[in-house]
MARTIKE-522775 format. One record per residue (C-alpha): residue in three letters; x, y, z. Coordinates in steps of 0.2 Angstrom, whole numbers, padded with zeros to 4 digits, always signed. Each point is the difference from the previous one (the first is absolute). Layout:
<kegus>
ALAXYZ/...
</kegus>
This chain:
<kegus>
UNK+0000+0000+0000/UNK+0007+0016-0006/UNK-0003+0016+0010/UNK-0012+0007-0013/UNK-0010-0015+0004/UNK-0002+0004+0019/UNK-0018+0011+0002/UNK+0003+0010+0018/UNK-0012-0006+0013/UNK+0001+0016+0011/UNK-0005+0017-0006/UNK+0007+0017+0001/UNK-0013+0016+0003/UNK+0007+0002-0014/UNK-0005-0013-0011/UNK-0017+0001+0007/UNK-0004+0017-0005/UNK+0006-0003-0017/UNK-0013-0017-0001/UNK-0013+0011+0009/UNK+0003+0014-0012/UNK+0001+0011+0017/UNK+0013+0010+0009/UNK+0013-0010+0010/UNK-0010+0013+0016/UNK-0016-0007-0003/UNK+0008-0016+0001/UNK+0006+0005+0020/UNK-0016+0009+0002/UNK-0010-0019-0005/UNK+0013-0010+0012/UNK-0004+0014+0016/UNK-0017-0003-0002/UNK+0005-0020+0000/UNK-0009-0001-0016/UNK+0017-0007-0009/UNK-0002-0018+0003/UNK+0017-0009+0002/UNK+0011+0012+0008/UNK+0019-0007+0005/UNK+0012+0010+0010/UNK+0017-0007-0003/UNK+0015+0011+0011/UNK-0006+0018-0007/UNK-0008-0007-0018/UNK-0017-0003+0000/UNK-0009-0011-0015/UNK-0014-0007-0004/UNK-0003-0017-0007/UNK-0006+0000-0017/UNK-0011-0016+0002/UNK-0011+0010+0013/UNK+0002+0016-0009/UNK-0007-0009-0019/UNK-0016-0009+0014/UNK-0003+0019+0006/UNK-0002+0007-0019/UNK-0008-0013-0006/UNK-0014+0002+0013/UNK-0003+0017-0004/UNK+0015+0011+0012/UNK-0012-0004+0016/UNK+0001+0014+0010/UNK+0008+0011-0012/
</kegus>
């Protein structure tokens, strides 16, 4: 497996806002609320897993 090949499983802000078609702020503004399902704090990162985060739009953005 080459690393083109590996699909990250944990999401920036970042790279939510650009799926969401939003800014990276409403992105924090969402995971304040606790509306941002998924939410992992590694040291000072945070992420969300991108499973969780496709279920959450799938459904609609509950909450959002």
């Amino acid at each position: 497996m080459s690393d083109d090949e590996i699909t990250p499983q944990l999401l920036t802000a970042q790279q939510i806002a650009t799926l969401l078609a939003i800014s990276k702020r409403q992105i924090w503004r969402l995971a304040d609320r606790g509306v941002l399902p998924g939410r992992i704090t590694i040291g000072r990162l945070t992420r969300w897993r991108k499973d969780l985060i496709n279920k959450w739009v799938a459904a609609g953005c509950p909450g959002a």
